[in-house]
C-alpha positions, 0 to 999 in steps of 0.5 A: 430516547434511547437512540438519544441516549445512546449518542450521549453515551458516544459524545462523552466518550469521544469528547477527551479526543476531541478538546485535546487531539493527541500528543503523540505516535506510537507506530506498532508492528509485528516485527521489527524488521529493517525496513520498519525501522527505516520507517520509523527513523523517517517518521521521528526525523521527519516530525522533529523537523517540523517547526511547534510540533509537540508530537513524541514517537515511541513504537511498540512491537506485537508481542504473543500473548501480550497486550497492546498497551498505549495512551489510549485517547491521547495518541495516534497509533499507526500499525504498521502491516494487515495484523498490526492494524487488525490488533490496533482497531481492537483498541478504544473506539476513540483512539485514532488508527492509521494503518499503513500498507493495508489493502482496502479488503482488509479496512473495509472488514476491520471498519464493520467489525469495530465500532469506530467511525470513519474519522477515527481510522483510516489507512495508506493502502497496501497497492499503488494506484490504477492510474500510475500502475497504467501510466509505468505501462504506458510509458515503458511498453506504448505498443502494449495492449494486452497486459495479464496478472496472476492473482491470490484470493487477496489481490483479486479485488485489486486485480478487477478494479485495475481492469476497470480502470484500464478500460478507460484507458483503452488497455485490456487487463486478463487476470487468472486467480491461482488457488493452487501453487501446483496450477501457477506455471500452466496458469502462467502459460495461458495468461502469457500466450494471450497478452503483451505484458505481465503485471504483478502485485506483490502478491507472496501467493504468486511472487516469492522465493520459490516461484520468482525466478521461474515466473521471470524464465518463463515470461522472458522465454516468450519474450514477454516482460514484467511490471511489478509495483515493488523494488526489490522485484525489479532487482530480481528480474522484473523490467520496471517497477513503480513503488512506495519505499518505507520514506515514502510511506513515513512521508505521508504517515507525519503529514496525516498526523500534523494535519489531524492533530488538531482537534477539528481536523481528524484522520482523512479518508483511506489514501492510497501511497502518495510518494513514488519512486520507478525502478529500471532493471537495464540489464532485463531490458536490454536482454528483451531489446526494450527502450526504457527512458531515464528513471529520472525522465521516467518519474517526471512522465508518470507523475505528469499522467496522475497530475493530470487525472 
């Protein structure tokens, strides 16, 4: 009787959410940084255009000290970043999340501590997936066998499922976690003496303002390159760069809420980025005597190899 009870108590609770859906977004961040704002203004836009959508937009940045405040069970609320998505599960349990940029750890740890289901939060996670990380490898370096990562202790989870999934694709991954900022260029050394290639995660423990350019210097100096999953990396010194911009990631973020604004449909499970552009530094590759392909070609390639899997 109780356990019966109990789920009475649950069904009532949920059941504003689902004889009405919701009525509208609000995207919460913990900054209102140029980028987010870009999300934003794409997401907004994006929705406007659809044809009978009633969905309105309105955002709200995280505040010391200051409550989240929202229209609990009457809107969706997308949080954008790891902090804006933790602060948003602690909303109603029948408030639907969607966080965006959220590594699966960090899902999995909010999802147990919350009393949510999964059909009420979910998210766009933060790495692109395996088989288009591979497919950029691949295709810009066919010769390489051997690829290394440097890791933190929040990409180490990352890092071992890519080298499950490289083993299918015949590809050997060696990744060395970096405790200490201190061991990161002797770290760097072994990891280089012993593959084809470096990969990054954008992983500020491992790539930031400080260590970028000395990890470039020194992967360049044993001739080898650097693949990495974000834009402004490939700028900085990078060869190649698979990676979902803030248009992107409002692209996926409206199609969610479309699609689960109705009551019978609600939030799918977690996603990883479903749009992607590739970025090519010539410069870098010219300087490592590197045949890389179009960027346009190169897209059109990887896409293929994800279709396909």
């Amino acid at each position: 009787m109780l356990k019966v009870g109990l789920l009475t108590v649950w069904l009532i609770g949920l059941m504003p959410f689902l004889a009405h859906g919701y009525t509208g977004v609000t995207v919460v961040m913990q900054e209102q940084t140029d980028v987010n704002k870009i999300f934003v203004a794409e997401l907004r836009d994006l929705l406007s255009r659809q044809h009978g959508n009633t969905l309105r937009v309105s955002e709200q940045v995280l505040k010391p000290r200051t409550k989240l405040v929202v229209a609990e069970n009457s809107e969706l609320v997308i949080a954008i970043g790891e902090q804006a998505f933790e602060t948003a599960a602690k909303l109603s349990y029948t408030t639907p999340v969607l966080g965006v940029q959220v590594s699966l750890p960090t899902l999995e740890s909010v999802q147990r501590k919350s009393r949510r289901n999964a059909s009420n939060i979910s998210a766009i996670t933060l790495y692109q997936p395996n088989t288009r990380i591979l497919a950029l490898v691949e295709n810009v370096l066919p010769q390489a066998k051997r690829l290394g990562m440097l890791v933190g202790q929040n990409t180490v989870f990352e890092a071992e499922q890519l080298k499950l999934s490289a083993q299918k694709r015949k590809l050997h991954v060696e990744f060395s976690q970096v405790n200490f900022q201190a061991d990161l260029m002797s770290k760097l050394e072994t990891v280089l003496q012993n593959t084809d290639a470096l990969l990054a995660y954008p992983d500020a423990e491992i790539f930031n303002r400080e260590t970028a350019q000395p990890i470039f210097l020194t992967s360049y100096r044993n001739k080898k390159p650097v693949l990495v999953c974000t834009q402004s990396i490939v700028k900085a010194g990078a060869l190649a760069a698979v990676f979902s911009d803030s248009k992107h990631l409002a692209k996926q973020a409206a199609e969610i809420a479309m699609h689960s604004q109705s009551a019978s449909a609600l939030l799918p499970s977690p996603q990883t980025p479903k749009y992607f552009s590739v970025s090519v530094n010539k410069q870098v590759a010219r300087l490592l005597n590197i045949k890389v392909v179009d960027e346009a070609l190169l897209y059109k390639m990887i896409l293929a190899v994800e279709t396909a899997s």
